[in-house]
C-alpha positions, -999 to 999 in steps of 0.1 A, spaced: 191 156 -73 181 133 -40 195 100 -48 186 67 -29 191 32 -38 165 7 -24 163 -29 -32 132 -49 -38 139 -87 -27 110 -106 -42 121 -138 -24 107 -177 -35 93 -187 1 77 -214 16 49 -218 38 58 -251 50 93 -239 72 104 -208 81 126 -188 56 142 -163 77 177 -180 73 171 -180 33 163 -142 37 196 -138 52 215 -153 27 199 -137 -4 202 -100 16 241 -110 19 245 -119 -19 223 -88 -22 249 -66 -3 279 -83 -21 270 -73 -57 247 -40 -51 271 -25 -21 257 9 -34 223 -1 -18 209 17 11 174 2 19 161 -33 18 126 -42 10 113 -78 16 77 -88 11 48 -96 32 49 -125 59 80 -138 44 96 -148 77 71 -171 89 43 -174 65 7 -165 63 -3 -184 95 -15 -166 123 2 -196 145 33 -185 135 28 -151 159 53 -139 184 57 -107 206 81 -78 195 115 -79 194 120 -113 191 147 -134 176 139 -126 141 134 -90 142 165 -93 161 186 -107 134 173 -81 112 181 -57 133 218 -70 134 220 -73 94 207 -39 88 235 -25 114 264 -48 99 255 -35 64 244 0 70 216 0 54 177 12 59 158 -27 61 118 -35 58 119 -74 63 85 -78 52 61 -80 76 51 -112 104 23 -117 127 27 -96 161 15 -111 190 4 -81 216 -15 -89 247 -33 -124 231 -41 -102 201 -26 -109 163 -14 -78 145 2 -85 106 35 -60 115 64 -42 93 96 -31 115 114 -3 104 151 -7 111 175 18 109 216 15 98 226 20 131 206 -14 142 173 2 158 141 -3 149 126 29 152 92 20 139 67 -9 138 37 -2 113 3 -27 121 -15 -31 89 -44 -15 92 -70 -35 69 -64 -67 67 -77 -84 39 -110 -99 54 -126 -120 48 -98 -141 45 -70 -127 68 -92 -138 101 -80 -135 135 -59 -103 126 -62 -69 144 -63 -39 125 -37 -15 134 -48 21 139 -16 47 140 1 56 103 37 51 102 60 73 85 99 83 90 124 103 76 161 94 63 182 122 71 192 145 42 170 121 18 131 125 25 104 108 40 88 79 37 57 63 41 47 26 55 15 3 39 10 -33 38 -13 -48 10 -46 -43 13 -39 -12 26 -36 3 -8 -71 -8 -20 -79 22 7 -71 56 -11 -76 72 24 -45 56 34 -25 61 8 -36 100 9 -28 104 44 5 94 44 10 118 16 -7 149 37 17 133 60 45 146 36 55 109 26 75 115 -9 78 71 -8 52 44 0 71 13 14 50 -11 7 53 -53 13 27 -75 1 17 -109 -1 -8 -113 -35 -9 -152 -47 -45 -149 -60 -54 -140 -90 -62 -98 -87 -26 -91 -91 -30 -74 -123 -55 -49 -106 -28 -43 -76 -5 -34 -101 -35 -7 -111 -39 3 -77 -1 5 -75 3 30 -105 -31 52 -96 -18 59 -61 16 71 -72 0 93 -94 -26 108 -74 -2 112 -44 25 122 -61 54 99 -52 74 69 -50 51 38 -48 78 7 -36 53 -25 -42 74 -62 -29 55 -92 -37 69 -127 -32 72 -155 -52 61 -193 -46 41 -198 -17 50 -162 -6 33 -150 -38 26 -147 -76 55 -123 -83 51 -90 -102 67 -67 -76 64 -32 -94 83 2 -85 63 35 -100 74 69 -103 56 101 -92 41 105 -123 24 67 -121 56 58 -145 66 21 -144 102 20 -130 107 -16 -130 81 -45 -133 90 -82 -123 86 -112 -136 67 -145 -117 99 -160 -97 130 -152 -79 141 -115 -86 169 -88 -71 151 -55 -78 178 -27 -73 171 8 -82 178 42 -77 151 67 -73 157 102 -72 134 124 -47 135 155 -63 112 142 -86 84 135 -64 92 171 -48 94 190 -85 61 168 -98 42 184 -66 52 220 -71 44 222 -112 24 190 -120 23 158 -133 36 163 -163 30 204 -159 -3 195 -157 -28 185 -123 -13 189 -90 -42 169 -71 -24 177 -36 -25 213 -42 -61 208 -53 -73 182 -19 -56 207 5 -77 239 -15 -109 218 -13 -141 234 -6 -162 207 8 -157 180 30 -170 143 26 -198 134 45 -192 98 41 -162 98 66 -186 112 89 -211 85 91 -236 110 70 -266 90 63 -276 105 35 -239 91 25 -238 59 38 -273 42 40 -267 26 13 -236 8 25 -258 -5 49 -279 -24 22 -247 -46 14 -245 -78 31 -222 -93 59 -184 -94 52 -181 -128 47 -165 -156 21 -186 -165 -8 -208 -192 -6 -213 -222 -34 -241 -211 -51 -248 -182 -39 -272 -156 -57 -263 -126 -36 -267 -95 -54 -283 -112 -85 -319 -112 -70 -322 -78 -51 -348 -48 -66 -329 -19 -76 -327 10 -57 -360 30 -52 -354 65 -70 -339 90 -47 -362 118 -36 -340 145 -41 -321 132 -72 -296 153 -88 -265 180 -68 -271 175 -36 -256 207 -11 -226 204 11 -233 201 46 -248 225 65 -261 244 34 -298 251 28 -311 234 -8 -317 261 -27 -355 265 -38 -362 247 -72 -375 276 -105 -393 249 -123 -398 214 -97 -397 182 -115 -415 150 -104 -389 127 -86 -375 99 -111 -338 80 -110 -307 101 -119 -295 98 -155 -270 69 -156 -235 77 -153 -214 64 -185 -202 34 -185 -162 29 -190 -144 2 -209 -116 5 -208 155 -73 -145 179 -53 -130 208 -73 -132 251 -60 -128 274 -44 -107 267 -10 -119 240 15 -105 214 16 -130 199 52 -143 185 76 -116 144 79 -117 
C-alpha cells in the first residue's frame, strides 16, 4: 500500500471581501482534528474572488501566508487558485506549496471558461510534481477538465492524482461531476474535484477512484473532506485493468493512428469552422435553429489515416449522407482516519 491523506476544504466564501483570513482559520481547525492529514486542497478563486480586479503579482502576501501555514503544519497545500498578474496580463493561478514552505510550482489554467471568464490568459505549460516515496500528481483547474487532452496528458505525464480546484455556481454541476468520474476512469487515477460553497460555489466537491468509483460526494454547504487514498490502486488498476478488464493507457500509447484534428487537418476540422463566434448568448437568438444541414460528404464512410492512399472501391456507390450514428439516452466527520481507497 501507498497511503496519503489529502483534505478537500469546500469553504462558504464571499465575493464581496476577501476570505483569506477565514481560509486560515478553517485549515487550523482542519489541522487540529485531522493531524493525520498531509495535503490541503482549497477551491478555485477562494482567496479573492472571481474578479479579475482582484489580481496581484507572484509571491505576494497571500501566497505568502500559505506558504507559512503549509511549512508550520507540514503538509503539501493547494490554496485554490487567484488571479496572477504577470507583465499587465491576468492568469487564473494554483501554487503548489511544499511542507518545507516552498512553492515549487505555479500551474496557469489553461482554458478558461470563455465566454465568461474575459480578460484571463490561458496558461500554456502542464504542471505536475512528485511527493517523495508517494507518487505523482497532476494540476487542473475547472474548465480544464471539459478538455480530455488535458486530463490525458498529465496522465502520459505519469500523474497517478489530478488536483483539481474549481469554482462551478451555475447550474452544469451535475455534468462536472460526469466529467469528474469519466476522466478518472479513462486515465486511470485519482481525480481530487474542490468546489466551494456560497458565492465561491454550489458545493458537490467529489473525490473518484481509479476505477471512476465515487470516494466521497459532498453536500451544497460548508464541508471538511478528509480521506485517504491509497496509490497502489491507481498503479495496480493500470497494469491489469479496470476492473481486470480495459487498460485504455496501454491501449493510447499502442495506438496505430494519429488524430488529424490536433493537426489542423481540414478534412478534420472544417467543420469547426462552420460554428459561430465564441461569444455569450444573445436574447432571442435562433443560432443553430435555422442553418441547412450539412451537404453529404463526398467520400462518406472510413476514411484512411494520413498519408495512406484510399483504397480503390469493388462496387462504387453514388455519394449520399452516412447512416446516422445511434442515438444514446441514457461526510467525513471524526478523529479517526477513515478506510484506505
Amino acid at each position: 500500500m501507498t497511503p496519503f491523506a489529502i483534505a478537500g476544504l469546500q469553504l462558504h466564501l464571499s465575493a464581496q471581501h476577501h476570505n483569506l483570513d477565514h481560509i486560515l482559520a478553517r485549515m487550523d481547525t482542519l489541522m487540529f482534528l485531522y493531524p493525520w492529514v498531509q495535503m490541503v486542497v482549497v477551491s478555485e478563486l477562494a482567496t479573492f474572488g472571481g474578479f479579475t480586479g482582484h489580481a496581484q503579482p507572484l509571491p505576494s502576501p497571500a501566497e505568502d501566508a500559505y506558504r507559512k501555514f503549509a511549512e508550520r503544519h507540514k503538509i503539501w497545500l493547494v490554496p485554490g487558485s487567484l488571479f496572477e498578474k504577470c507583465d499587465e496580463v491576468v492568469y487564473n493561478t494554483a501554487p503548489v506549496i511544499a511542507p518545507s514552505g516552498e512553492v515549487i510550482a505555479r500551474y496557469r489554467k489553461i482554458f478558461p471558461f470563455l465566454p465568461y471568464e474575459t480578460g484571463v490568459e490561458p496558461g500554456e505549460e502542464f504542471c505536475i510534481f512528485d511527493v517523495p516515496e508517494i507518487g505523482r500528481f497532476g494540476m487542473s483547474i475547472c474548465y480544464d477538465m471539459w478538455f480530455p487532452e488535458t486530463s490525458r496528458t498529465l496522465a502520459a505525464m505519469g500523474a497517478e492524482v489530478i488536483i483539481h480546484p474549481t469554482l462551478t455556481n451555475s447550474i452544469d454541476r451535475d455534468v462536472e461531476l460526469s466529467i469528474a468520474r469519466s476522466t478518472a476512469a479513462t486515465n486511470q487515477c485519482f481525480v481530487i474535484d474542490i468546489n466551494g460553497s456560497g458565492d465561491g460555489g454550489t458545493g458537490q466537491s467529489i473525490v473518484v477512484g481509479p476505477m471512476g468509483d465515487v470516494l466521497y460526494q459532498a453536500g451544497h454547504g460548508q464541508e471538511m473532506i478528509p480521506i485517504e487514498i491509497d496509490l497502489d490502486r491507481a498503479r495496480r488498476t493500470r497494469e491489469v485493468g479496470l476492473r481486470g478488464l480495459g487498460q485504455p493507457l496501454k491501449s493510447f500509447r499502442d495506438r496505430k493512428i494519429e488524430f488529424d484534428v490536433y493537426k489542423g487537418c481540414e478534412r478534420c476540422t472544417s467543420y469547426l469552422n462552420t460554428l459561430g463566434p465564441l461569444a455569450k448568448q444573445q436574447r432571442g437568438s435562433r443560432a443553430g435553429l435555422d442553418q441547412a444541414p450539412l451537404p453529404p460528404s463526398d467520400k462518406p464512410g472510413v476514411q484512411p489515416a494520413p498519408d495512406e492512399p484510399a483504397p480503390a472501391p469493388s462496387n462504387p456507390a453514388p455519394p449520399g449522407p452516412p447512416p446516422p450514428s445511434p442515438s444514446s439516452t441514457q461526510s467525513m466527520h471524526g478523529q479517526s482516519p477513515p478506510n484506505v481507497y
